[in-house]
N, C-alpha and C positions, 0 to 999 in steps of 0.2 A: 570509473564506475565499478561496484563490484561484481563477481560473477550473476548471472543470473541464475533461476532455474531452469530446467527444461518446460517448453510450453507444455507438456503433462503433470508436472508437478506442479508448476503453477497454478493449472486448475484444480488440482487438487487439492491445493492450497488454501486455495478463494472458496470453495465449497463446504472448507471446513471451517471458517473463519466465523458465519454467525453462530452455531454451533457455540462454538470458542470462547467468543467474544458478547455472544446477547445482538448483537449490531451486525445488521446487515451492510454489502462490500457499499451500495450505495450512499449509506451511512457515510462513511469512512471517507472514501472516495470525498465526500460535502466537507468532513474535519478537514483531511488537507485542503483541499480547495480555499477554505475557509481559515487554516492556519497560519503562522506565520509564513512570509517569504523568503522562504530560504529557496536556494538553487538547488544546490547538489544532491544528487539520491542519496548517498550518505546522510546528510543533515537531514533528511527529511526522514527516512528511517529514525533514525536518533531520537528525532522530536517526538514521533508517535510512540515509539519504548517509553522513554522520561516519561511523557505526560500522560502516556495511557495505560502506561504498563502492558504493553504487548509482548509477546515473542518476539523473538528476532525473524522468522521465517515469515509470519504474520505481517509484521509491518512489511517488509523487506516485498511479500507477493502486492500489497495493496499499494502500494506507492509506484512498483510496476504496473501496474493496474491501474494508478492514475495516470501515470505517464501515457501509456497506450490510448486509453482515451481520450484524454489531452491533444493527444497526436493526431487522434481520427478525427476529432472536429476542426482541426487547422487545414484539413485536408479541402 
């Protein structure tokens, strides 16, 4: 997996994201959910660049951000 950020840059990541992007994180959060299944954070990053034309740091916090909640409801 690649490095992460720090969890303060992370959110300041995610707060600048609708900004950015028009599309709030819960948006986003719904694409992947809703995109293909791929595994890896890598690939999943990948995917939202290609298809959405993001940033790399943008995808890169939101697909952490799906992860983490992904994580919290398993709980």
């Amino acid at each position: 997996m690649s490095q992460l950020f720090s969890e303060e840059t992370h959110r300041n990541l995610l707060s600048r994201i609708p900004h950015c992007t028009g599309r709030e994180i819960s948006e986003w959060i719904r694409t992947v959910d809703e995109g293909p299944s791929l595994f890896r954070f890598d690939e999943k990053v990948s995917w939202l660049r290609g298809e959405h034309n993001l940033a790399y740091g943008h995808a890169k916090a939101i697909v952490h951000e799906y992860d983490l909640r992904r994580a919290a409801r398993k709980l």
